[in-house]
MOPAC internal coordinates of N, CA, C and O (Angstrom, degrees):
PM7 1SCF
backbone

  N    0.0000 0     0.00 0     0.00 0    0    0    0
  C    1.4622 1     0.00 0     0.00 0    1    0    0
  C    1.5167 1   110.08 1     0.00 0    2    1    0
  O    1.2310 1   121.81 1   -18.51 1    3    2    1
  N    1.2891 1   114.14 1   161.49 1    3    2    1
  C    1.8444 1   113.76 1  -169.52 1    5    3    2
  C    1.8844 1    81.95 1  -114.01 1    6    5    3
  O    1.2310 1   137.17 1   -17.02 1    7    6    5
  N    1.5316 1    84.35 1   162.98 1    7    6    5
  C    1.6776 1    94.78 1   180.00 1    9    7    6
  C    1.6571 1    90.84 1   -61.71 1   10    9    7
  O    1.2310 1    99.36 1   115.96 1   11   10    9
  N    0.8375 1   154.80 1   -64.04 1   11   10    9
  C    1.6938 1   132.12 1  -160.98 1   13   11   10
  C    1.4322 1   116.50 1   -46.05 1   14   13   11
  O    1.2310 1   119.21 1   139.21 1   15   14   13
  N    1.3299 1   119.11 1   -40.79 1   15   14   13
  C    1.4018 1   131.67 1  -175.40 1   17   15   14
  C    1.8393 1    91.35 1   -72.06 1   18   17   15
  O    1.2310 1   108.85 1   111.77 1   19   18   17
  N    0.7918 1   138.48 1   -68.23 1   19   18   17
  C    1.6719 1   137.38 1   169.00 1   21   19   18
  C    1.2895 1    90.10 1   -12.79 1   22   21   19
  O    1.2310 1   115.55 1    76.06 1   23   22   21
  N    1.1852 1   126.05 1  -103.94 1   23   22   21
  C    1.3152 1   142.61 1  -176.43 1   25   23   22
  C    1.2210 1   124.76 1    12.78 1   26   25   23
  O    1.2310 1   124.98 1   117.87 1   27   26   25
  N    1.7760 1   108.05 1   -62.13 1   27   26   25
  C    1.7600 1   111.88 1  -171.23 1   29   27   26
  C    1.8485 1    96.27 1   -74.68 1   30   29   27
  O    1.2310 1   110.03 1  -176.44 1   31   30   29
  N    1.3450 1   136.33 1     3.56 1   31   30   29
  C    1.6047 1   118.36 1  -174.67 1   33   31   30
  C    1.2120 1    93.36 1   -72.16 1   34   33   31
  O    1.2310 1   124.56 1   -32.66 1   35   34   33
  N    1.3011 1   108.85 1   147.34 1   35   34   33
  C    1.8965 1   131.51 1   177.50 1   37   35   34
  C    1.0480 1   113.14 1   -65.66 1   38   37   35
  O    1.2310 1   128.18 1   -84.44 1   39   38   37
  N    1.2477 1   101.85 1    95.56 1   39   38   37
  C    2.1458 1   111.03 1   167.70 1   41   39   38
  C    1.0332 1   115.68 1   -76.52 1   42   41   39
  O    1.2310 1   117.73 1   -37.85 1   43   42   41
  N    1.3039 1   121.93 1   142.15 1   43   42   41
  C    1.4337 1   120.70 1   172.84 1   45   43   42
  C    2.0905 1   103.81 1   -98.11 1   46   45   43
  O    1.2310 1   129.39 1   -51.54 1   47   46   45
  N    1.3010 1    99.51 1   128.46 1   47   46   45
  C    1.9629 1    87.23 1   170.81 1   49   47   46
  C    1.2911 1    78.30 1   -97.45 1   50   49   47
  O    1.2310 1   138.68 1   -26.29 1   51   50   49
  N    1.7057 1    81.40 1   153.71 1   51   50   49
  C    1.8616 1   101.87 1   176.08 1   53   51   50
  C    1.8420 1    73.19 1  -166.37 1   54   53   51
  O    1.2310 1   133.70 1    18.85 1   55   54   53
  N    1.3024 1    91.11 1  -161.15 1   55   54   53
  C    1.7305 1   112.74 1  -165.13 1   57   55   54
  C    1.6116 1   114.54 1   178.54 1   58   57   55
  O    1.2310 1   129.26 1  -105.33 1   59   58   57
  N    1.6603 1    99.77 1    74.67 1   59   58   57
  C    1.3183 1   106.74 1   178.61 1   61   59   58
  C    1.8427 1   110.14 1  -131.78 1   62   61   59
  O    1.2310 1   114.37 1   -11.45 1   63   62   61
  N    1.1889 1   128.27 1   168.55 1   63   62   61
  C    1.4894 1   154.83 1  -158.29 1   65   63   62
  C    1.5548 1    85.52 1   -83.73 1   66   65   63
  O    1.2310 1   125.58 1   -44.95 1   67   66   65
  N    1.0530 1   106.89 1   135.05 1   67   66   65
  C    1.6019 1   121.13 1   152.67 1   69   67   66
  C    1.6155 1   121.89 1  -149.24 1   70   69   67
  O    1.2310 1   113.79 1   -14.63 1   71   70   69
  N    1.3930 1   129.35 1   165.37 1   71   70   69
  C    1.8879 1   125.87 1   160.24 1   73   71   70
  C    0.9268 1    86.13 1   -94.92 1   74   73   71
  O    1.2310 1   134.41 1   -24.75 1   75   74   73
  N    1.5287 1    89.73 1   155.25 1   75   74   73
  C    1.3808 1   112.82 1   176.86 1   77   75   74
  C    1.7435 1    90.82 1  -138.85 1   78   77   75
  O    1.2310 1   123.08 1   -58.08 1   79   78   77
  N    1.5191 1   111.71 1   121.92 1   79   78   77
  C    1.6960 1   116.70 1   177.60 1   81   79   78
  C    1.6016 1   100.96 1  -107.73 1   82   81   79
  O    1.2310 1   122.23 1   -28.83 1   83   82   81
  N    1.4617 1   113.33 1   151.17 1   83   82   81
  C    1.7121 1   116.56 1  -153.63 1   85   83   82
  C    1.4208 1    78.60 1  -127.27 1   86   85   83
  O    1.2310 1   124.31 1   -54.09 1   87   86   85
  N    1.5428 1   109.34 1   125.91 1   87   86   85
  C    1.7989 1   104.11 1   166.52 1   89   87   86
  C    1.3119 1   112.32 1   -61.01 1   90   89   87
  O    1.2310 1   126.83 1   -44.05 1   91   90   89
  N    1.5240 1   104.46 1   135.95 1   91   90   89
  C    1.3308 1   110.72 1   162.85 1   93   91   90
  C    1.8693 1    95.86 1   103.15 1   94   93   91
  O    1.2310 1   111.26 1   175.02 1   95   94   93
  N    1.3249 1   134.06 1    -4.98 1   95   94   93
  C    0.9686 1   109.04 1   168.50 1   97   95   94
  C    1.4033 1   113.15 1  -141.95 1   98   97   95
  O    1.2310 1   109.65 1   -29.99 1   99   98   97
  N    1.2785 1   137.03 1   150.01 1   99   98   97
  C    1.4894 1   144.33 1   170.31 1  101   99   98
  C    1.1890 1   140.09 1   -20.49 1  102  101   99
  O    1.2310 1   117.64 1   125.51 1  103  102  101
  N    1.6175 1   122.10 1   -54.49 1  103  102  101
  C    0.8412 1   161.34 1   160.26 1  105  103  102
  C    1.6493 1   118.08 1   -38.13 1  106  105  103
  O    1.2310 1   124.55 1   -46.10 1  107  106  105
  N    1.3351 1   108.87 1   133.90 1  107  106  105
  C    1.7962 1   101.62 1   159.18 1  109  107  106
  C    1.1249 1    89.51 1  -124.94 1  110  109  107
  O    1.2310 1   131.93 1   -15.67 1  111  110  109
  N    1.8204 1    94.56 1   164.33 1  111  110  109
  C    1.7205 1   100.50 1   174.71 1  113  111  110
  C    1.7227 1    96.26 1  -125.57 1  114  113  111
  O    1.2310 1   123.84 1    -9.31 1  115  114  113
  N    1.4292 1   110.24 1   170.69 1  115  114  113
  C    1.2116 1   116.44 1   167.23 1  117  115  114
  C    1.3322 1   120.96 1   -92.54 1  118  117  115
  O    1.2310 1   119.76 1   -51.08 1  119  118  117
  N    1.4955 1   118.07 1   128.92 1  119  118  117
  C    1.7737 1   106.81 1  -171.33 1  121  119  118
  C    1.3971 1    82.93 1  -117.98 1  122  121  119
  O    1.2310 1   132.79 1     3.22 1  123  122  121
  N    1.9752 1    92.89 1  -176.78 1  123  122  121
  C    1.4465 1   105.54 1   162.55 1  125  123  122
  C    1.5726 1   107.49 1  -123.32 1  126  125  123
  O    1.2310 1   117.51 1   -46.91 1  127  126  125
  N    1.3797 1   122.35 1   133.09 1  127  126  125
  C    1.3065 1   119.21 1  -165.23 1  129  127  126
  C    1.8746 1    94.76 1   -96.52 1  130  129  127
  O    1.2310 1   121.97 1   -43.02 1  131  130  129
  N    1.1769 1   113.84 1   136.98 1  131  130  129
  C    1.2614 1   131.74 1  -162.97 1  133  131  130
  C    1.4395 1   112.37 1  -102.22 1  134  133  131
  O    1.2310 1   130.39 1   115.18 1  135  134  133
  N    0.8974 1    97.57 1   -64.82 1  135  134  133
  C    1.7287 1   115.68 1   168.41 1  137  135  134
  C    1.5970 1   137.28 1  -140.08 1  138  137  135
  O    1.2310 1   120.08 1   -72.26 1  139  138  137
  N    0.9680 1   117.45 1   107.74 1  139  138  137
  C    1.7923 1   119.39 1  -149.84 1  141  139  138
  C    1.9581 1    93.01 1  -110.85 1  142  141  139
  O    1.2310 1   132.81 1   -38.05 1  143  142  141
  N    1.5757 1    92.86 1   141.95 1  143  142  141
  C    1.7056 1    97.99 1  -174.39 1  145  143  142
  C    2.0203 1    90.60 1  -140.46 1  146  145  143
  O    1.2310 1   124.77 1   -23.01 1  147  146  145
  N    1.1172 1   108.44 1   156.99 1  147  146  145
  C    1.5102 1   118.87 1   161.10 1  149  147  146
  C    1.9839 1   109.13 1   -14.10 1  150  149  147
  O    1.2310 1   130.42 1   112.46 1  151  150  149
  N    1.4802 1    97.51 1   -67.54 1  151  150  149
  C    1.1891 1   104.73 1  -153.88 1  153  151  150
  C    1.8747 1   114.75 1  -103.90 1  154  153  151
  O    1.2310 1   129.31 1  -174.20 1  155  154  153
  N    1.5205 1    99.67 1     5.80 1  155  154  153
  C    1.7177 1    96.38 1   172.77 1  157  155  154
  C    1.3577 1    84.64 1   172.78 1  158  157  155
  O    1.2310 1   125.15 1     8.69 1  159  158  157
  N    1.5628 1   107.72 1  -171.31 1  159  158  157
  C    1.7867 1   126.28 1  -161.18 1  161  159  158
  C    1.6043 1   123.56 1  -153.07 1  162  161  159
  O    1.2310 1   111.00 1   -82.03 1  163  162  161
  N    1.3266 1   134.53 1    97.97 1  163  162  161
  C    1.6254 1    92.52 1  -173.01 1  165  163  162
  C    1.8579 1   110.68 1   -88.44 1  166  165  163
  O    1.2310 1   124.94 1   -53.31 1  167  166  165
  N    1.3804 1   108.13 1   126.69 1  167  166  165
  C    1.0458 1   113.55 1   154.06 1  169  167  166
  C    1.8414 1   157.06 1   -92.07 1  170  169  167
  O    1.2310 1   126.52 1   -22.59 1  171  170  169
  N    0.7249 1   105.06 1   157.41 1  171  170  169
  C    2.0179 1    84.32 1  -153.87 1  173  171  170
  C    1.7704 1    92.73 1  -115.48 1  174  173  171
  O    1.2310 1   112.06 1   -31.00 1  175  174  173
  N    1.7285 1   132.58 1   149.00 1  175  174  173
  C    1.0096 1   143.32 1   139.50 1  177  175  174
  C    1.3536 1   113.33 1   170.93 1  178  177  175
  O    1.2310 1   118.11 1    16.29 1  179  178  177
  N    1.2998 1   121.21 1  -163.71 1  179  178  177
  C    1.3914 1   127.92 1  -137.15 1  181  179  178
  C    1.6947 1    98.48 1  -105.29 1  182  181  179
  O    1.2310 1   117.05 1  -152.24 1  183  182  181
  N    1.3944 1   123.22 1    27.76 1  183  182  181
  C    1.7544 1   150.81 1   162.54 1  185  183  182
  C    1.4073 1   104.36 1   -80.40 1  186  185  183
  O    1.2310 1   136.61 1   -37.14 1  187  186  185
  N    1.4177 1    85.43 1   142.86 1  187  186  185
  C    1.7179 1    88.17 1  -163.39 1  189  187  186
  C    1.6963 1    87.78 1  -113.24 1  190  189  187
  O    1.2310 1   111.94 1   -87.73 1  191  190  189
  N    0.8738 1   132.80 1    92.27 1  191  190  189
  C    1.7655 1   130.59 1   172.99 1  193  191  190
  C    2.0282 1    96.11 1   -94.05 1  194  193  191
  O    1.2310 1   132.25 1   -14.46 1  195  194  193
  N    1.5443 1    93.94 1   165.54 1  195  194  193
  C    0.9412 1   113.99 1   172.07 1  197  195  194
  C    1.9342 1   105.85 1  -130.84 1  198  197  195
  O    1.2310 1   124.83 1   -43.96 1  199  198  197
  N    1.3587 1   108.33 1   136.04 1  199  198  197
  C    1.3754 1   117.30 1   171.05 1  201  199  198
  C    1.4630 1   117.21 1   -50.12 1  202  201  199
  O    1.2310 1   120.80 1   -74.41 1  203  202  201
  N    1.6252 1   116.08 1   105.59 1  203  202  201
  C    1.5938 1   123.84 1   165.80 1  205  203  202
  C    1.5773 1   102.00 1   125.97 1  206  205  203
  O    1.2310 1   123.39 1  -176.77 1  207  206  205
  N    1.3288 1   111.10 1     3.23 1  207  206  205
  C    1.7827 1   120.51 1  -168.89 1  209  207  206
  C    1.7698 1    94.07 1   -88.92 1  210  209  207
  O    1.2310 1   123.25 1   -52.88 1  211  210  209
  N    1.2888 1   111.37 1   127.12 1  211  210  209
  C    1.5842 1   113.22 1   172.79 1  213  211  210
  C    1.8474 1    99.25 1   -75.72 1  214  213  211
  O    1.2310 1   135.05 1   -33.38 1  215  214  213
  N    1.4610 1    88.49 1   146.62 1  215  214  213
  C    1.5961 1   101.06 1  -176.69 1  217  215  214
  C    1.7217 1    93.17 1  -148.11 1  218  217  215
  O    1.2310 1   125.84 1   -27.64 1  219  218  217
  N    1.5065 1   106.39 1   152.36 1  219  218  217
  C    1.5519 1   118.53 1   137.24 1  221  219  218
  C    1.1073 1   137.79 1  -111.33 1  222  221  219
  O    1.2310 1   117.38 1   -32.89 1  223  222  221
  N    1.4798 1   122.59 1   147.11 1  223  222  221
  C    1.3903 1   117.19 1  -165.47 1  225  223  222
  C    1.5979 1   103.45 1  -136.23 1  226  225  223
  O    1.2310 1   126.95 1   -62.69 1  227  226  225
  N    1.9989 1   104.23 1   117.31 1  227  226  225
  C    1.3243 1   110.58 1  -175.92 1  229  227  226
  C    1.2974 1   107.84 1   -75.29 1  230  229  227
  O    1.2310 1   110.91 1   -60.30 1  231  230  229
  N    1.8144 1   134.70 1   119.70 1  231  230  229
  C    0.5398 1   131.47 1  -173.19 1  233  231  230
  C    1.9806 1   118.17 1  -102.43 1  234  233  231
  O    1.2310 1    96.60 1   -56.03 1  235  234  233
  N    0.7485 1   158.99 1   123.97 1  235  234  233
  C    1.5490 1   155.20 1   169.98 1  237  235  234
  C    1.7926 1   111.42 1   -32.55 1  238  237  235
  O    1.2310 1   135.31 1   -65.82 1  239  238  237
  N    1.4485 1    87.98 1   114.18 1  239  238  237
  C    1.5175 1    95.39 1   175.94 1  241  239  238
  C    1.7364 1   117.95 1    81.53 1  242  241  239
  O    1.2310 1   131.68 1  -176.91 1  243  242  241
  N    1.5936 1    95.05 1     3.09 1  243  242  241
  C    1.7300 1   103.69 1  -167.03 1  245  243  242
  C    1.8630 1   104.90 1  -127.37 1  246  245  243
  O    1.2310 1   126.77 1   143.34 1  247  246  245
  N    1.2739 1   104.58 1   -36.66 1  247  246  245
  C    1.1357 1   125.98 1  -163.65 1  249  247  246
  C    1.7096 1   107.33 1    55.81 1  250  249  247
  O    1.2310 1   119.83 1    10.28 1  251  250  249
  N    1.4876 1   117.93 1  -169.72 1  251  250  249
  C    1.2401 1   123.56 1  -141.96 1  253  251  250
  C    1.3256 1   104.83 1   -83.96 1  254  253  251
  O    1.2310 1   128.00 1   -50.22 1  255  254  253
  N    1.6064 1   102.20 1   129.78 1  255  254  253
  C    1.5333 1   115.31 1  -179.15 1  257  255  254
  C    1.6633 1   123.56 1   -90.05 1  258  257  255
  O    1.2310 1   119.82 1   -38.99 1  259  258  257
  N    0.8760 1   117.95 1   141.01 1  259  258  257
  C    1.4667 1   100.15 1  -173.97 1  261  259  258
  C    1.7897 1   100.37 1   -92.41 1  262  261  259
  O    1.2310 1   125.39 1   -10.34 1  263  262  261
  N    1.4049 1   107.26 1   169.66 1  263  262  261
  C    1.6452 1   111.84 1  -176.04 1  265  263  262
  C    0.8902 1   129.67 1  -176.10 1  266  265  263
  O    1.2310 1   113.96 1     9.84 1  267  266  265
  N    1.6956 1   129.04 1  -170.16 1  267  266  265
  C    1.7454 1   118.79 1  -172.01 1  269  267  266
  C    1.6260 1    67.41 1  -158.38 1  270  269  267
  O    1.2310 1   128.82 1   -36.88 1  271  270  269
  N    2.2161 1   100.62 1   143.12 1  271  270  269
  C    1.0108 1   134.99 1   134.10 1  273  271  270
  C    1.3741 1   127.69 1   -57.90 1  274  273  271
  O    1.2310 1   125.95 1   -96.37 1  275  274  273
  N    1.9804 1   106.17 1    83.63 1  275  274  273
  C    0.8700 1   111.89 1   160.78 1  277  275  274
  C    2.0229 1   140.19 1   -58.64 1  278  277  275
  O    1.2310 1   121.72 1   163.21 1  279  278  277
  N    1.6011 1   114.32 1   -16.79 1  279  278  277
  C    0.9542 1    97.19 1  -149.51 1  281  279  278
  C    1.7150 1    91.32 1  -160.34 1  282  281  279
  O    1.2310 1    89.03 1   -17.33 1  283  282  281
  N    0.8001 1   168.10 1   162.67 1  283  282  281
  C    1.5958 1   161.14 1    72.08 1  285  283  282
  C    1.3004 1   141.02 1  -122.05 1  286  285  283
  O    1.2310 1   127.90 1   -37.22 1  287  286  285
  N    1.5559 1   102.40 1   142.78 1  287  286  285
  C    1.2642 1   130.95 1  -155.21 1  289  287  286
  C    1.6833 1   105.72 1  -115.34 1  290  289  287
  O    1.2310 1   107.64 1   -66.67 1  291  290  289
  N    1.1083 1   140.67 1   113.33 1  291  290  289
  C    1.2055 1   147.78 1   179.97 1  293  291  290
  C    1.8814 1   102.32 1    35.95 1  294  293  291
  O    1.2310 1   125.44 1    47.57 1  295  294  293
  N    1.2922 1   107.16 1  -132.43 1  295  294  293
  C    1.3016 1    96.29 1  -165.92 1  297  295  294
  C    2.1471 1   117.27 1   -80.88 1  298  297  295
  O    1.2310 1   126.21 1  -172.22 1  299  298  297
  N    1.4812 1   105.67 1     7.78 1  299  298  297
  C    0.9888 1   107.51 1   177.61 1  301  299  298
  C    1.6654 1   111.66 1  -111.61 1  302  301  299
  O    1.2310 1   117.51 1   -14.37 1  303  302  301
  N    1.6886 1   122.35 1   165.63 1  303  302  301
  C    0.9155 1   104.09 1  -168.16 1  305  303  302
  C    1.9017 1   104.74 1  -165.22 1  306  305  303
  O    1.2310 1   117.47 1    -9.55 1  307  306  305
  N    1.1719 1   122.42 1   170.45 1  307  306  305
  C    1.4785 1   105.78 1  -161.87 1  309  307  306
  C    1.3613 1   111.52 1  -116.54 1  310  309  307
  O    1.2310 1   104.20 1   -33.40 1  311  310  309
  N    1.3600 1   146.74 1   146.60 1  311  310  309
  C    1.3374 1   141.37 1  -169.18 1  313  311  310
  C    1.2132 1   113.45 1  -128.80 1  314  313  311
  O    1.2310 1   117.33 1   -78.45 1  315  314  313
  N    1.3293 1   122.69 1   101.55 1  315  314  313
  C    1.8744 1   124.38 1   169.42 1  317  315  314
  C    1.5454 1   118.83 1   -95.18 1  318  317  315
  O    1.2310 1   139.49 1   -67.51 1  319  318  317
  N    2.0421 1    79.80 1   112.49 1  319  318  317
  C    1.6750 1    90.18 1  -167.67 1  321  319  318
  C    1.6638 1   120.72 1   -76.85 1  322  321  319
  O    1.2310 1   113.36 1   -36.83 1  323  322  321
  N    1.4582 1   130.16 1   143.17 1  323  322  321
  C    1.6114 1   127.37 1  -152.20 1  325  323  322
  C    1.3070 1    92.69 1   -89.87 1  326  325  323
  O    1.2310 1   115.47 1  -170.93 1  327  326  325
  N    0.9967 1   126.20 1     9.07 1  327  326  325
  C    1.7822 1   118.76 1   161.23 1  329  327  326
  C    1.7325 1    98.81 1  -153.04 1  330  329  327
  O    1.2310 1   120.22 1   -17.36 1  331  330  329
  N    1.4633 1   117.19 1   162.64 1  331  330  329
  C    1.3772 1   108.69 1  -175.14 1  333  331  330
  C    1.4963 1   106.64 1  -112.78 1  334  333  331
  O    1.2310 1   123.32 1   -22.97 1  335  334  333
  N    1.2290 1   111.24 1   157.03 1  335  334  333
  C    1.5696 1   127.76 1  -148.29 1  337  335  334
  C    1.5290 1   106.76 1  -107.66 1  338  337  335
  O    1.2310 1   108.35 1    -5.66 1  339  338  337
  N    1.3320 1   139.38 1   174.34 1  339  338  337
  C    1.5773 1   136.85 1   156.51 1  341  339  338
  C    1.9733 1    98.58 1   -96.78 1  342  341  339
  O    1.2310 1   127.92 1   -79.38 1  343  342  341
  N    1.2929 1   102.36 1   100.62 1  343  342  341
  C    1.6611 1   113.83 1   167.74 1  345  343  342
  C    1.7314 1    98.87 1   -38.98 1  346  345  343
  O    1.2310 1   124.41 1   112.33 1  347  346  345
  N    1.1144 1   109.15 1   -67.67 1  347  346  345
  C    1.5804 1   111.14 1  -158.69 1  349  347  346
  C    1.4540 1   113.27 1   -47.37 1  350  349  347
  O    1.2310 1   112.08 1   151.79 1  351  350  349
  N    1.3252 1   132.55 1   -28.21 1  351  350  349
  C    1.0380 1   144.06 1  -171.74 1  353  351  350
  C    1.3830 1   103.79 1   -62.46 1  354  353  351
  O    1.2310 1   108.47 1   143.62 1  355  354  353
  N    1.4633 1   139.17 1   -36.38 1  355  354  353
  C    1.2806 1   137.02 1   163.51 1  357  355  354
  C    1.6803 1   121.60 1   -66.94 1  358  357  355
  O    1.2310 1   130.04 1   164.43 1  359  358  357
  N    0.9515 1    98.24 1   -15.57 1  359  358  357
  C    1.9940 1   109.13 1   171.60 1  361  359  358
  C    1.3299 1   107.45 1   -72.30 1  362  361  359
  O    1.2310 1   117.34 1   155.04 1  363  362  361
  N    1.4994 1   122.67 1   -24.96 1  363  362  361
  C    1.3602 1   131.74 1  -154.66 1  365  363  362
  C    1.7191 1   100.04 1   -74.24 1  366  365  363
  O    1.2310 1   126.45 1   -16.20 1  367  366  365
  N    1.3060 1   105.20 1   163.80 1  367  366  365
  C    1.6327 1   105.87 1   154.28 1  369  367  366
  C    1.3139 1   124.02 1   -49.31 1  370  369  367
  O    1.2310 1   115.49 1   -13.76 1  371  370  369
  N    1.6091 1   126.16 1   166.24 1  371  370  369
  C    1.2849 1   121.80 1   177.93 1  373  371  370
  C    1.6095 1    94.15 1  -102.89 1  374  373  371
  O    1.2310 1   122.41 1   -33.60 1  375  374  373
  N    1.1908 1   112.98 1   146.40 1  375  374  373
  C    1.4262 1   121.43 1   161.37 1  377  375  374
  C    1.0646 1   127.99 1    -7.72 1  378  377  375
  O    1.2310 1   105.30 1   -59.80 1  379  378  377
  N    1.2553 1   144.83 1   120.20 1  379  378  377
  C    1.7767 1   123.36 1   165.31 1  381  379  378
  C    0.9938 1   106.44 1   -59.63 1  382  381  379
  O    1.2310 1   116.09 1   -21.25 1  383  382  381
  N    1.3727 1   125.03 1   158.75 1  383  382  381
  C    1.4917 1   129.55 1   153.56 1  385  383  382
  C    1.8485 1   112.42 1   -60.62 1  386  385  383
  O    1.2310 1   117.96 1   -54.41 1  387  386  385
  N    1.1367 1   121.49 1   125.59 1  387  386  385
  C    1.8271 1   132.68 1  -168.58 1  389  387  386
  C    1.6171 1    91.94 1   -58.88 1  390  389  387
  O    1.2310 1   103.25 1   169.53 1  391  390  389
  N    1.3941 1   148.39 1   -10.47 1  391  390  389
  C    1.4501 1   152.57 1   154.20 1  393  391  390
  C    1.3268 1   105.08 1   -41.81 1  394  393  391
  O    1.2310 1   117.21 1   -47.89 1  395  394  393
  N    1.5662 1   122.92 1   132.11 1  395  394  393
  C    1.4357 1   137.43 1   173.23 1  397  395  394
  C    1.9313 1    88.32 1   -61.73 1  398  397  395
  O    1.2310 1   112.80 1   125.40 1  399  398  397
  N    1.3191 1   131.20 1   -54.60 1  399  398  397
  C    0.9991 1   152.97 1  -149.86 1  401  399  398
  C    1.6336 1   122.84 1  -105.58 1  402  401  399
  O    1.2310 1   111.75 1   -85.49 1  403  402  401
  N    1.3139 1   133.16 1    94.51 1  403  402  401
  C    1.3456 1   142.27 1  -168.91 1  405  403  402
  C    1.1265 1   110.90 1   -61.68 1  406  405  403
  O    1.2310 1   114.46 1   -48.47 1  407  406  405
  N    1.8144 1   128.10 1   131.53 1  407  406  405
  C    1.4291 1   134.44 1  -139.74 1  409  407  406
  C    1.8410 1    93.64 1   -71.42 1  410  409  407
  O    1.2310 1   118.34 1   171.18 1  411  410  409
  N    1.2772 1   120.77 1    -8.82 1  411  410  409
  C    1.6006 1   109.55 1  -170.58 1  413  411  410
  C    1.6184 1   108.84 1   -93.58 1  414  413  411
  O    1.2310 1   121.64 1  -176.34 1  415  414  413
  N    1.3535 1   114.47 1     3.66 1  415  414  413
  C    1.2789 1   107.01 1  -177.91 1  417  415  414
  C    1.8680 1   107.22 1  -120.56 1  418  417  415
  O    1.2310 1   132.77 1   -34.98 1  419  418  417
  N    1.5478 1    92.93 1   145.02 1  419  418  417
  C    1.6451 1   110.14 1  -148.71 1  421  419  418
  C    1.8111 1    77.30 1  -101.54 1  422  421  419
  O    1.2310 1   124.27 1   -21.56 1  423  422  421
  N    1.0188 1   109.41 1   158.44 1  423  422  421
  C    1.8816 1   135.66 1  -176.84 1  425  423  422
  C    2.0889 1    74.53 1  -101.59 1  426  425  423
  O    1.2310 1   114.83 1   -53.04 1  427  426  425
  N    0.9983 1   127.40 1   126.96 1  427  426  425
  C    1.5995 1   144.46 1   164.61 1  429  427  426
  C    1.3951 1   108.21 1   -86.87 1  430  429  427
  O    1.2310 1   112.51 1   169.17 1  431  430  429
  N    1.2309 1   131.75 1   -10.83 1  431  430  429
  C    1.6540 1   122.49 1   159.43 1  433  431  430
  C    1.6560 1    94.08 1  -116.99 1  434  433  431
  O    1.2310 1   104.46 1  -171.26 1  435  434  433
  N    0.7234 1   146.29 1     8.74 1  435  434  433
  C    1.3911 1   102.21 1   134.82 1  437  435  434
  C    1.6164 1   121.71 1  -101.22 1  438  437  435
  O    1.2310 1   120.73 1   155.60 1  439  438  437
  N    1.2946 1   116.21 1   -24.40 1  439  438  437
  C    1.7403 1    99.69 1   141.88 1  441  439  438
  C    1.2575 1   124.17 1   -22.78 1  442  441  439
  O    1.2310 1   108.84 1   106.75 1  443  442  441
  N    1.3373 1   138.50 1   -73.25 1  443  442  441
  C    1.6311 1   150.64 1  -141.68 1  445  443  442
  C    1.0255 1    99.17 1  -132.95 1  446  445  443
  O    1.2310 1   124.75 1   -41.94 1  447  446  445
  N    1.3531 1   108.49 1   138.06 1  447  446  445
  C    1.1149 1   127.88 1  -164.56 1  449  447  446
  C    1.2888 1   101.93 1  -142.22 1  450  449  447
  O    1.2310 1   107.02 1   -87.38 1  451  450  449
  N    1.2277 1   141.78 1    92.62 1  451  450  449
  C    1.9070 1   129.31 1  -158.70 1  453  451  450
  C    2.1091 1    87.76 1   -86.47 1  454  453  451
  O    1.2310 1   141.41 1   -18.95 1  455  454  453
  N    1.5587 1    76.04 1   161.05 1  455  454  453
  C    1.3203 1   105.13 1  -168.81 1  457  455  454
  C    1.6472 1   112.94 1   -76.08 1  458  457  455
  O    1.2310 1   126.57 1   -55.27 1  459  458  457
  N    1.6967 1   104.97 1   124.73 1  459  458  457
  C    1.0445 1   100.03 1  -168.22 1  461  459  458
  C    1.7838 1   124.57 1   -81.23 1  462  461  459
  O    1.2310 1   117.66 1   167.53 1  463  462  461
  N    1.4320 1   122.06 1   -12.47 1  463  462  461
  C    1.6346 1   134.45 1   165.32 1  465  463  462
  C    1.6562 1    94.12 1   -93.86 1  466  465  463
  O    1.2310 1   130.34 1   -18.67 1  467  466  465
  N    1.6642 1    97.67 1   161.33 1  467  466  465
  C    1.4393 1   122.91 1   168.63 1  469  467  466
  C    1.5509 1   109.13 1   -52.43 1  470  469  467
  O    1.2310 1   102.71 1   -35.74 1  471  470  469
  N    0.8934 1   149.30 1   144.26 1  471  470  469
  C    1.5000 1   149.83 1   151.72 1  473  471  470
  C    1.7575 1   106.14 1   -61.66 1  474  473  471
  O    1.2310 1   125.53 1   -48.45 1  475  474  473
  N    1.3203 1   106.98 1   131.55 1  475  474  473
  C    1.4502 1   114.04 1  -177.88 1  477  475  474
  C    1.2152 1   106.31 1  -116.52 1  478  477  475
  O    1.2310 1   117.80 1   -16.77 1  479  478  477
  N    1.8603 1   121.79 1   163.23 1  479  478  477
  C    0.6104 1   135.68 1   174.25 1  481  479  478
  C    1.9484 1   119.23 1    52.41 1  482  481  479
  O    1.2310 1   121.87 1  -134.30 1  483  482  481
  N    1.1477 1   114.02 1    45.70 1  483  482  481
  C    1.3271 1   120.47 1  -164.57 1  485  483  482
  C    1.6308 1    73.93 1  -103.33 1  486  485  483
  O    1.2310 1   134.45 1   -34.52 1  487  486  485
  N    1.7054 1    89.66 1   145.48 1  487  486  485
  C    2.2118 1    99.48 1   143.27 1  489  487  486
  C    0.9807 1   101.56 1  -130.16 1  490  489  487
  O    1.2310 1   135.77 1   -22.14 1  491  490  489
  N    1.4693 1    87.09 1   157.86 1  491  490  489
  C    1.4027 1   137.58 1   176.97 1  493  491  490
  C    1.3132 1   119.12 1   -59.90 1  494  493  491
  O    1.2310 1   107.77 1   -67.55 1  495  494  493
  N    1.2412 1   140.43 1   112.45 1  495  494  493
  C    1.5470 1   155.78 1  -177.94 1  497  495  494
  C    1.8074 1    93.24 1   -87.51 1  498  497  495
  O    1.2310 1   120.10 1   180.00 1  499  498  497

């Protein structure tokens, strides 16, 4: 296919957080994925890639894709994934946490514990 024929595959825009790991170095960075399709993504941030560098990119609900820097243009840049993915799967909910109970809610007895003697010496208002 010629880059024009690329072009018409169905992108999805969306605008979600992903890593992005750069072969050859330690580090992940945080991108923002812009528009995600079957077969690549462009993602945008302050990563300095160069076009033809293998990368993976953890995606939400997909986990980590493998890929090649197809393309970049200032701070954004394009990713062609080496096998193709289900896009929609990142639209989805995130996982529950496997907890009967969501990490923001406190159990109120074991918070409080009321006092087991009379309170002394209190006054009266």
């Amino acid at each position: 296919m010629t880059q024009i024929e690329n072009r018409q595959i169905a992108r999805d825009s969306l605008f979600l957080m992903a890593d992005l790991r750069i072969d050859g170095l330690d580090s992940e960075y945080r991108i923002k994925v812009r528009n995600l399709s079957a077969g690549g993504m462009m993602g945008e941030g302050g990563v300095q890639v160069v076009r033809g560098t293998t990368v993976a990119v953890n995606i939400r609900n997909i986990g980590w894709v493998p890929g090649t820097i197809a393309w970049v243009q200032e701070n954004r840049f394009g990713v062609a994934f080496i096998e193709e993915i289900d896009p929609k799967l990142a639209r989805g909910a995130v996982a529950p946490v496997p907890d009967d109970k969501p990490n923001f809610v406190r159990n109120y007895e074991a918070q409080y514990s009321p006092p087991t003697t009379e309170p002394k010496n209190l006054r009266k208002l």
